[in-house]
N, C-alpha and C positions, 0 to 999 in steps of 0.2 A: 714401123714404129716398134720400140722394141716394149715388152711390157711394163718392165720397170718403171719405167715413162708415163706410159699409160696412167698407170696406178696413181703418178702423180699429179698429170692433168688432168682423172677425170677426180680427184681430190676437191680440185678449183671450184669445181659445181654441189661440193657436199655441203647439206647445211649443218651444221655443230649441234649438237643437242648439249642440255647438261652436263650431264655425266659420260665415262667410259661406256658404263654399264648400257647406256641408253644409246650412245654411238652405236654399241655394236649388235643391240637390238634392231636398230633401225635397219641396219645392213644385213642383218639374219630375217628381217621378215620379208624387204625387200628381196630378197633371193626367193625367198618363198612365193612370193606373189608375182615378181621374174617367171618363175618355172612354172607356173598355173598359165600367164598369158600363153608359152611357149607352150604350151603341150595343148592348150584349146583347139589350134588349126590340125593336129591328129585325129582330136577327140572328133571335130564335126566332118572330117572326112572320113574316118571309121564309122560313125551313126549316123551320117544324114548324106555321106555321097558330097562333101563340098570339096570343090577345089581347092589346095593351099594355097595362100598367099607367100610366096615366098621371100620377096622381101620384107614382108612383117616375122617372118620367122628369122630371118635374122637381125632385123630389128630387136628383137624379144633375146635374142641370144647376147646383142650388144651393150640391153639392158642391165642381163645378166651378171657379166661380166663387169659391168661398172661399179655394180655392189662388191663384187668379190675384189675387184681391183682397190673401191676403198676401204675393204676390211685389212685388205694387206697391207694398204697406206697406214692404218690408224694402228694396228695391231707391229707397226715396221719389220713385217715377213717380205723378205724379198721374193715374190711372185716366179723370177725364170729361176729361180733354185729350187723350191717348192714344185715346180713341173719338171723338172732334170731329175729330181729325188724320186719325184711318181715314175717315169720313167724304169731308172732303173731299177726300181723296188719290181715294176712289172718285169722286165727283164730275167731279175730273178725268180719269180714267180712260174715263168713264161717263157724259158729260154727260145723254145721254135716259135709258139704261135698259143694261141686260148687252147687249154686243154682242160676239163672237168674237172679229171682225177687232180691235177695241181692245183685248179681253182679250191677244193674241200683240202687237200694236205699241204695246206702250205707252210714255206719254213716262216714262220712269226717273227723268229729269232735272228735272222739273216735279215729280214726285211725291214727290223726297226734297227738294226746297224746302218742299215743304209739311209736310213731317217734320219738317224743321229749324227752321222757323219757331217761334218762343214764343207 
């Protein structure tokens, strides 16, 4: 499925709230509350020794995603540009591989060219 798509079918299950304002609240808490279920099956395997559920962790991932997919619906950010742009912004960043000293000096200036770009 390609994202773009995505974003649009999982639109079909959004409920509308009043406002913009409120649409995109709902979608900004919803990711927040996304990322707390997702990181719980860490949390109780780090402090209590529990196995992970893995299909619920990617259930929780898919949750995730469906708020982000309809903030780019509502907001009409096209989602595979927006990940091509992250890309090569890291690229830039990053030409071999993660490196520290690049992670603290990065070009800022290169990198929001590549944002900006269409």
């Amino acid at each position: 499925m390609q994202l773009n798509e995505y974003c649009r079918l999982a639109n079909r299950t959004n409920s509308e709230l009043d406002t913009e304002v409120l649409n995109t609240l709902h979608m900004l808490m919803g990711m927040q509350t996304e990322i707390g279920e997702l990181t719980d099956p860490f949390k109780k395997q780090l402090a209590y020794g529990k196995k992970i559920d893995w299909i619920n962790v990617q259930e929780e991932i898919g949750d995730l995603m469906w708020y982000v997919g309809n903030l780019c619906y509502m907001l009409n950010f096209n989602l595979e540009d927006i990940l091509e742009k992250n890309i090569e912004k890291l690229k830039t960043r990053y030409p071999e591989k993660f490196n520290s000293n690049q992670a603290i000096n990065r070009n800022t200036v290169e990198e929001r060219k590549i944002l900006e770009s269409k």
